[in-house]
SENU-482014 format. One record per residue: residue number from 0; residue in one letter; x, y, z of N, C-alpha, C, CB in turn. Coordinates in Angstrom, 3 decimals, m for minus. Glycine has a CB too. Layout:
<sites>
k r n_x n_y n_z ca_x ca_y ca_z c_x c_y c_z cb_x cb_y cb_z
NUM A X Y Z X Y Z X Y Z X Y Z
...
</sites>
This chain:
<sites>
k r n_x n_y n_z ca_x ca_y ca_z c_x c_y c_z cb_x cb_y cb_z
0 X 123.618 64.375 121.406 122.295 64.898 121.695 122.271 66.425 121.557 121.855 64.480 123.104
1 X 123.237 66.938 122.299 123.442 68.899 121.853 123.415 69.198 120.403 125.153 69.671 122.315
2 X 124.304 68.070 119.548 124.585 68.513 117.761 122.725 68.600 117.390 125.755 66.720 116.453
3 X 122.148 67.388 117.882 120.857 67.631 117.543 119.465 68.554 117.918 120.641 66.712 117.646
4 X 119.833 68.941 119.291 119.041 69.620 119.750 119.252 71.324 118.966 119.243 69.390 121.305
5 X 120.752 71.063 118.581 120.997 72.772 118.254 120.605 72.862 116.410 123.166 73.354 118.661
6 X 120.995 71.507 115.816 120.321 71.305 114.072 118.966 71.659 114.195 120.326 69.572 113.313
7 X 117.960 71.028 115.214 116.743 71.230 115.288 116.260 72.833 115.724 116.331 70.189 116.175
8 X 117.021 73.426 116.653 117.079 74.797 116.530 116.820 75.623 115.458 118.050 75.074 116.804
9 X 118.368 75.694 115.148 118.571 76.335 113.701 117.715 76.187 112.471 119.733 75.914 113.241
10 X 117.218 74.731 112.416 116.201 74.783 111.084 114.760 74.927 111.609 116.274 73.305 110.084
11 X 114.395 75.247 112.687 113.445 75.984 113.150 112.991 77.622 112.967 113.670 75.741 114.223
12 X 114.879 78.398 113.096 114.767 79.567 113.080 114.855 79.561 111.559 115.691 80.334 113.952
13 X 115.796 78.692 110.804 115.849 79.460 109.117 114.404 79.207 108.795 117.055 78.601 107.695
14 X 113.601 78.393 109.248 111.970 78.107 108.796 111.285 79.047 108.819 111.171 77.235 109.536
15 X 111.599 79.850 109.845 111.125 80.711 110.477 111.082 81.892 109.577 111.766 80.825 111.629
16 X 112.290 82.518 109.562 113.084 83.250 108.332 112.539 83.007 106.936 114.600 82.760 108.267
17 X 112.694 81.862 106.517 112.352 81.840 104.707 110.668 81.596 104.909 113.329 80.143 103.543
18 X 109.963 81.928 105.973 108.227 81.690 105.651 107.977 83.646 105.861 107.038 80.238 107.368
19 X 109.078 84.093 106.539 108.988 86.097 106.434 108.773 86.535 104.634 111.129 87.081 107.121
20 X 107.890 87.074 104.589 107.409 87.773 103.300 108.257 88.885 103.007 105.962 88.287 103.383
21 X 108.516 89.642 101.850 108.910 90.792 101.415 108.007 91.441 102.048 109.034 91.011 100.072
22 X 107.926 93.013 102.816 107.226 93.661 103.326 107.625 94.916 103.041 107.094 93.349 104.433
23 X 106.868 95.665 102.249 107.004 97.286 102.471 107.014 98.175 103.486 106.232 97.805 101.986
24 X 107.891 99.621 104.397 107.634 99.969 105.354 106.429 101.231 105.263 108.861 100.171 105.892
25 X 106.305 101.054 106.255 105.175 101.818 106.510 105.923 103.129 107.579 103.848 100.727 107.274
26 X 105.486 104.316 106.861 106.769 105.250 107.361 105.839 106.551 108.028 108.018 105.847 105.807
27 X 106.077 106.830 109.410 105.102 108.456 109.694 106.240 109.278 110.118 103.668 108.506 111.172
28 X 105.967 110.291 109.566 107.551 111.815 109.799 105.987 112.975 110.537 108.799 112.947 107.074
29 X 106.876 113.123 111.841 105.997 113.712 112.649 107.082 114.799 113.503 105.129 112.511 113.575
30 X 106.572 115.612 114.228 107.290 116.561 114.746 107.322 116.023 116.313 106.653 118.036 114.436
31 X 108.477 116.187 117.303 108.034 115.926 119.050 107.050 116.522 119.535 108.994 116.332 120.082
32 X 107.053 118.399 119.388 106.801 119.013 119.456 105.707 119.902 117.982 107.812 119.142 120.031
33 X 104.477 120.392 118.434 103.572 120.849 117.299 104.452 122.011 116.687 101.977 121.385 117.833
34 X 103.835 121.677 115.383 105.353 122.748 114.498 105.091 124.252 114.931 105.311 122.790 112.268
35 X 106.072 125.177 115.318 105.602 126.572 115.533 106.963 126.726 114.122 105.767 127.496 117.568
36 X 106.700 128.298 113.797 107.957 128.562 112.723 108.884 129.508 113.698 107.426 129.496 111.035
37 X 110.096 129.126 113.376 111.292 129.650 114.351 111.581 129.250 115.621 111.200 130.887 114.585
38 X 110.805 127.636 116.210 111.080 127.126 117.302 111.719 126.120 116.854 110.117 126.902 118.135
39 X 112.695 125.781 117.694 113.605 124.531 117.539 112.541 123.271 117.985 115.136 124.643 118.652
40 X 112.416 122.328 117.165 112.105 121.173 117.464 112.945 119.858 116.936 110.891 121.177 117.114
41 X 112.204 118.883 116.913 112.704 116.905 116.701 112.008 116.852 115.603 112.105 115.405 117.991
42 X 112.234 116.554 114.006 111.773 115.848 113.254 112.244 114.511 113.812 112.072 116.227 111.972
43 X 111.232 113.336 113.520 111.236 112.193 113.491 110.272 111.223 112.401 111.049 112.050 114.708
44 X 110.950 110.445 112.087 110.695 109.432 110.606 110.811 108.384 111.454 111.894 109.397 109.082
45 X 109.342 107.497 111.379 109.478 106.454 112.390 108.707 105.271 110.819 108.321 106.832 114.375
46 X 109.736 104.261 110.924 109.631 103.402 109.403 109.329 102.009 110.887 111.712 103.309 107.802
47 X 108.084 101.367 109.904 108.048 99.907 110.932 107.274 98.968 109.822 106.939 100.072 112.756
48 X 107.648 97.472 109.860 106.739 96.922 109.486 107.378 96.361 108.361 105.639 97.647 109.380
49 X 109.164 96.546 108.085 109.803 95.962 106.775 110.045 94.778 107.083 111.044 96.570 106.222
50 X 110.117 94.377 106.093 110.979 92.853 105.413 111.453 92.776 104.489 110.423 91.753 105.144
51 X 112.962 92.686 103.813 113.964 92.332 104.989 114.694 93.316 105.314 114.880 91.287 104.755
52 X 115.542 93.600 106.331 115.713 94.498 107.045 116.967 95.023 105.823 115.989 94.079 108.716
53 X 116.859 95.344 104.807 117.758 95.962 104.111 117.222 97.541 103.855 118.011 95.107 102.833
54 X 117.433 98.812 104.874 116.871 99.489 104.642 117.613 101.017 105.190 115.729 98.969 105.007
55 X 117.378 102.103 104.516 118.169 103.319 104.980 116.976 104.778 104.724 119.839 103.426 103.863
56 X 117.635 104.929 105.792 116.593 106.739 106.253 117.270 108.018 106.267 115.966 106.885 107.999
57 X 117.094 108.836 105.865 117.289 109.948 105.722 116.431 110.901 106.233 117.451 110.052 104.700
58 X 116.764 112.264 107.347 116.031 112.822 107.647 116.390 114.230 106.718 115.968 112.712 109.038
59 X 115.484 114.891 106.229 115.967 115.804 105.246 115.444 117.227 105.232 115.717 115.250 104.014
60 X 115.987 118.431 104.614 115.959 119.770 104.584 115.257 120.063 103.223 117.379 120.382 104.760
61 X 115.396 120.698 102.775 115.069 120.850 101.148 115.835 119.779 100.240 115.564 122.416 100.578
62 X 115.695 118.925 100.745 115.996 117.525 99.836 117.534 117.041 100.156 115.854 117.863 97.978
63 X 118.297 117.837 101.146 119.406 117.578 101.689 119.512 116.548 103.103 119.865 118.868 101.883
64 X 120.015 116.024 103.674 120.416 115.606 104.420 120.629 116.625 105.950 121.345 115.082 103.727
65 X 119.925 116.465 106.736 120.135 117.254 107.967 121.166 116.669 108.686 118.946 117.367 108.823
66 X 122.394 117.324 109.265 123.753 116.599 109.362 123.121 116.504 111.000 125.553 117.570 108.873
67 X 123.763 115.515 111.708 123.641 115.363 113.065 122.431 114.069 113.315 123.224 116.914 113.716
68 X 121.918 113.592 112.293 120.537 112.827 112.951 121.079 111.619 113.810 119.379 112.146 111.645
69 X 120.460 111.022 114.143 120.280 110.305 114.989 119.379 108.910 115.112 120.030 111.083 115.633
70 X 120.079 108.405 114.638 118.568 106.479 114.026 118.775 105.544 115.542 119.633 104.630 111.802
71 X 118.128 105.079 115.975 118.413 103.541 116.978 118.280 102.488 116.131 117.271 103.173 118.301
72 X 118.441 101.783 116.976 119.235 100.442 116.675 117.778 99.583 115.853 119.982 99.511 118.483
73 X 118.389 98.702 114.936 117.323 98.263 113.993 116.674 97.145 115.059 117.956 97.599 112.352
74 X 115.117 97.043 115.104 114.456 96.204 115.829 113.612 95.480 115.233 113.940 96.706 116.697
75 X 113.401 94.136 115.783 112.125 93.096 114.878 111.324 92.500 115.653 112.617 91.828 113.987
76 X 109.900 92.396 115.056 108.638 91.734 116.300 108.672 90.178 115.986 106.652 92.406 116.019
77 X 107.865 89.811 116.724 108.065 88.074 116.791 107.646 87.936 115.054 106.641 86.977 118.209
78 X 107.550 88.619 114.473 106.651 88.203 112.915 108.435 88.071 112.214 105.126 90.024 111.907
79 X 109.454 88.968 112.290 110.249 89.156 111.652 110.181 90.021 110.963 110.491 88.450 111.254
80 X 109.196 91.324 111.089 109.424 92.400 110.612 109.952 93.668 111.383 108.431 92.574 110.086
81 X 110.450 94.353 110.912 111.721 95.208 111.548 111.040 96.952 111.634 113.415 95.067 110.231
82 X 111.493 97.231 112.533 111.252 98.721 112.707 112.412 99.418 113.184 110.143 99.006 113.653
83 X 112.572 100.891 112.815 113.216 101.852 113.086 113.276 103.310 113.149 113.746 101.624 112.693
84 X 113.794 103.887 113.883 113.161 105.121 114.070 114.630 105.985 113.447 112.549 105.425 115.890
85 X 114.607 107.590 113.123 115.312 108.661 112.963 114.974 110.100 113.327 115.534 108.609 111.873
86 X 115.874 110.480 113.916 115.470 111.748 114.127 116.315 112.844 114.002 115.011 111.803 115.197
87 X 116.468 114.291 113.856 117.216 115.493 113.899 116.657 116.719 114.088 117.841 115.609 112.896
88 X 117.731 117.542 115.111 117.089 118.555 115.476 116.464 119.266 114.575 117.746 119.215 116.066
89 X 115.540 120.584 114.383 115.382 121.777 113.207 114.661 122.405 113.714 114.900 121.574 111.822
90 X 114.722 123.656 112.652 113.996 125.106 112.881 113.177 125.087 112.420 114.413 126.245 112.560
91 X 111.720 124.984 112.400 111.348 125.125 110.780 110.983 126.569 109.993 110.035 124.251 110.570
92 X 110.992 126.670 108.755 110.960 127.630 108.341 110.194 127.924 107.201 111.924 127.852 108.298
93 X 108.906 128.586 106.980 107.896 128.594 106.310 108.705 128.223 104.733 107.037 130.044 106.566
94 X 109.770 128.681 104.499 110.102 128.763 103.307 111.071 127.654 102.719 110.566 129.969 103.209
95 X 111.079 126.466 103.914 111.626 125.051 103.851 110.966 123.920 103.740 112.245 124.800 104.781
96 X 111.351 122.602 102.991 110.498 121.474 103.204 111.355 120.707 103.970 109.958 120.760 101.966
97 X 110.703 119.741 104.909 111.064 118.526 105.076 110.734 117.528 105.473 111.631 118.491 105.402
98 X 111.423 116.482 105.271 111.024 114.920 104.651 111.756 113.935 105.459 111.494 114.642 102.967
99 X 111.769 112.570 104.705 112.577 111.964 105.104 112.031 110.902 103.349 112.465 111.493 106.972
100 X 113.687 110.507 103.423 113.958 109.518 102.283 114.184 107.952 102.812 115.335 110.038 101.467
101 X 112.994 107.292 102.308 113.219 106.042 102.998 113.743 105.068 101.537 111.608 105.457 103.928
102 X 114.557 104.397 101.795 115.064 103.421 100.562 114.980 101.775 101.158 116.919 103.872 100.073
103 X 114.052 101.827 100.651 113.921 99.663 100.911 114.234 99.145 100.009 112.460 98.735 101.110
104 X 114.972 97.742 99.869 115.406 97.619 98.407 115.860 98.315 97.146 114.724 97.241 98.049
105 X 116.878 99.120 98.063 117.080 99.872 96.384 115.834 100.781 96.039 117.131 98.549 94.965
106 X 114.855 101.190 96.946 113.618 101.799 96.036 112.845 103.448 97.143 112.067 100.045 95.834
107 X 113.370 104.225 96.514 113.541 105.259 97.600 111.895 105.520 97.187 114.942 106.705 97.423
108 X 111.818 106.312 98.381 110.410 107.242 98.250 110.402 108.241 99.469 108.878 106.229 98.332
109 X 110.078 109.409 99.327 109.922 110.395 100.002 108.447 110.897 100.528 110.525 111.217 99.298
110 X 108.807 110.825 101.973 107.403 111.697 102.707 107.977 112.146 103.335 106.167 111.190 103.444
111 X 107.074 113.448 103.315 107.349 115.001 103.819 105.850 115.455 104.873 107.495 116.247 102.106
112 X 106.528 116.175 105.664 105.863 116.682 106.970 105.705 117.725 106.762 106.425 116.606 108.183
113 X 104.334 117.833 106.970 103.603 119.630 107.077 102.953 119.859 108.450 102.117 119.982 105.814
114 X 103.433 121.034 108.968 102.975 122.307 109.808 101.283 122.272 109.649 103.732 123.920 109.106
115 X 100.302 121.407 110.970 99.153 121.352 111.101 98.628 123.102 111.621 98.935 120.066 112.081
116 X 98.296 124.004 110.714 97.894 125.250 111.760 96.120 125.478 111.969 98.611 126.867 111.006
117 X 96.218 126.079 113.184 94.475 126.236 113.366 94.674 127.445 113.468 93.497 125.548 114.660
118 X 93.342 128.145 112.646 93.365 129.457 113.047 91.712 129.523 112.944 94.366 130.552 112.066
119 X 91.491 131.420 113.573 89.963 131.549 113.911 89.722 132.294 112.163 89.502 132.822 115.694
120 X 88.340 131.998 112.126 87.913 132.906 111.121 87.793 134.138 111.349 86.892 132.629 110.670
121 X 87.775 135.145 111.000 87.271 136.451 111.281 86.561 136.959 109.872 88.524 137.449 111.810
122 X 85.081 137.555 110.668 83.661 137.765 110.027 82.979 138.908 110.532 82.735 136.594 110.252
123 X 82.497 139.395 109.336 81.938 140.358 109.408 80.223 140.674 109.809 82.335 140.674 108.373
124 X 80.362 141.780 110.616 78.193 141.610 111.000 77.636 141.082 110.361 77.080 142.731 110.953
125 X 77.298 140.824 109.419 76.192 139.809 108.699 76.535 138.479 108.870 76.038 139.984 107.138
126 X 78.020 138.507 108.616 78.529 136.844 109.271 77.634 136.235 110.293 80.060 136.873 110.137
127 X 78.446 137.330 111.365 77.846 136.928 112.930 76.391 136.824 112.919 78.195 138.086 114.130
128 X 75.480 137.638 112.454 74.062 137.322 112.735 74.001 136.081 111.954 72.942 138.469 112.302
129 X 74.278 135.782 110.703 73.841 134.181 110.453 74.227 133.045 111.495 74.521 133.676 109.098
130 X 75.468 133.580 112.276 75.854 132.372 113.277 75.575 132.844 114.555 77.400 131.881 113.246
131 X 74.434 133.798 114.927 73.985 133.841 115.799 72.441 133.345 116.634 74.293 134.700 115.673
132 X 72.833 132.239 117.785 71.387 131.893 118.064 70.529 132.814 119.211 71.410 130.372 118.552
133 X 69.391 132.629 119.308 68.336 133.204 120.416 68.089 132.495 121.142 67.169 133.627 120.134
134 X 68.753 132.189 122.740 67.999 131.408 123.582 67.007 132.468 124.517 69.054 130.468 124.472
135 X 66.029 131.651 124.596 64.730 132.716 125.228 64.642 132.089 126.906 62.768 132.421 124.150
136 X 64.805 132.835 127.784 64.773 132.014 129.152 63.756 133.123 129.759 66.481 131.747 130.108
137 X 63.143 132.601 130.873 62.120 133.853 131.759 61.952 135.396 130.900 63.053 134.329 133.524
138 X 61.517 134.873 129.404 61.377 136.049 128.652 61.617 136.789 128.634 60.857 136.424 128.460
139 X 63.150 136.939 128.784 64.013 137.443 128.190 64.964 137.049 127.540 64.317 137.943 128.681
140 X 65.854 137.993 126.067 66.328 137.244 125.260 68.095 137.300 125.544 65.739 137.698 123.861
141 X 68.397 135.959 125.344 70.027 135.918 125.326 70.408 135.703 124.278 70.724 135.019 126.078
142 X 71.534 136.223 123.566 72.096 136.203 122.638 73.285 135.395 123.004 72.213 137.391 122.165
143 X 73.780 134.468 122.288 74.519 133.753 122.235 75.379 133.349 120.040 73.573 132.646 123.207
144 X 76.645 133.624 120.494 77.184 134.093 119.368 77.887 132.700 118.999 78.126 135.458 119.558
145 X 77.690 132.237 118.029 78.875 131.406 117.988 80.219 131.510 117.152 78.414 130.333 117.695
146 X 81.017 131.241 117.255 82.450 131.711 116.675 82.828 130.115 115.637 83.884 132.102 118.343
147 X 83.106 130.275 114.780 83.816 129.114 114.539 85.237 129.098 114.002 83.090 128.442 113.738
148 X 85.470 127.613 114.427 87.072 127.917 114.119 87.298 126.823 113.086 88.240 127.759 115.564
149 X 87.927 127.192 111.956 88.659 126.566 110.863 89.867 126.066 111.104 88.827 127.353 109.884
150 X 89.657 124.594 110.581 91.355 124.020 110.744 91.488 124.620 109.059 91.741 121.689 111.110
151 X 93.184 124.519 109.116 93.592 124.477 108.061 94.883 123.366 108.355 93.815 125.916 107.535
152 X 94.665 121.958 107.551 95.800 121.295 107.798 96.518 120.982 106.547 95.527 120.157 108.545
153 X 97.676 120.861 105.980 98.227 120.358 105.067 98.482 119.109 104.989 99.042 120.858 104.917
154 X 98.006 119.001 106.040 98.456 117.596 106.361 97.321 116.331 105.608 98.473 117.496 108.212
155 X 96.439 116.685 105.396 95.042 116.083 105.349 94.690 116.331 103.389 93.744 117.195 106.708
156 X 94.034 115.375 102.710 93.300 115.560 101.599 92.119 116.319 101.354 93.056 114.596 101.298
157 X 92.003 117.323 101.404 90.645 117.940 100.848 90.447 119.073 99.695 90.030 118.526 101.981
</sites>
């Protein structure tokens, strides 16, 4: 009765297994910390969502290998697709890229992380009066200025 209960097992789980699809990962390289330049932070390359778990990460410098990283242990959701994370310390440095090299099957591809910065515009008097409104209260006038602030992200398509 055990030989059978454990056959019926097993061809439950290989069923299980050969109905898992080939799956591409789906990979985000993000910072712990918002990128400043010359602060030490965590790159991290967080890959989830492969099938089959034949897969290798690289966290990277100008296309090098950052020595010291750090991956956990390969994990899978009830679907049988697998996730994993990497990470390594760095500096960043306006005049550096970095990435991470993900290879699934033999089939590398690289995404790279950019430095989100916000900064203010700065404008000149005529500026300001176009972006300036008139609120009128007990007739008298308030001036009210508005400032605006521009993202600039690299991160984003535009």
């Amino acid at each position: 009765m055990k030989l059978f209960v454990c056959a019926v097992f097993l061809s439950l789980v290989f069923l299980e297994l050969s109905m898992a699809k080939e799956s591409s990962p789906k990979v985000q390289v993000y910072s712990r910390l918002p990128g400043e330049i010359g602060k030490q932070n965590v790159l991290i390359c967080h890959v989830t969502g492969f099938y089959p778990p034949e897969i290798e990460i690289e966290v990277l410098r100008n296309n090098q290998a950052i020595p010291h990283a750090k991956q956990t242990d390969l994990a899978f959701e009830e679907d049988w697709h697998y996730h994993l994370t990497k990470h390594a310390t760095f500096t960043p440095n306006k005049d550096e890229t970095y990435s991470c090299r993900v290879t699934h099957l033999g089939k590398p591809r690289i995404y790279t992380w950019g430095m989100c910065l916000y900064v203010s515009l700065h404008t000149d008097v005529n500026m300001l009066k176009s972006q300036m409104s008139v609120v009128k209260s007990n007739n008298s006038n308030f001036h009210l200025f508005l400032f605006l602030a521009h993202r600039i992200d690299p991160c984003s398509n535009h």
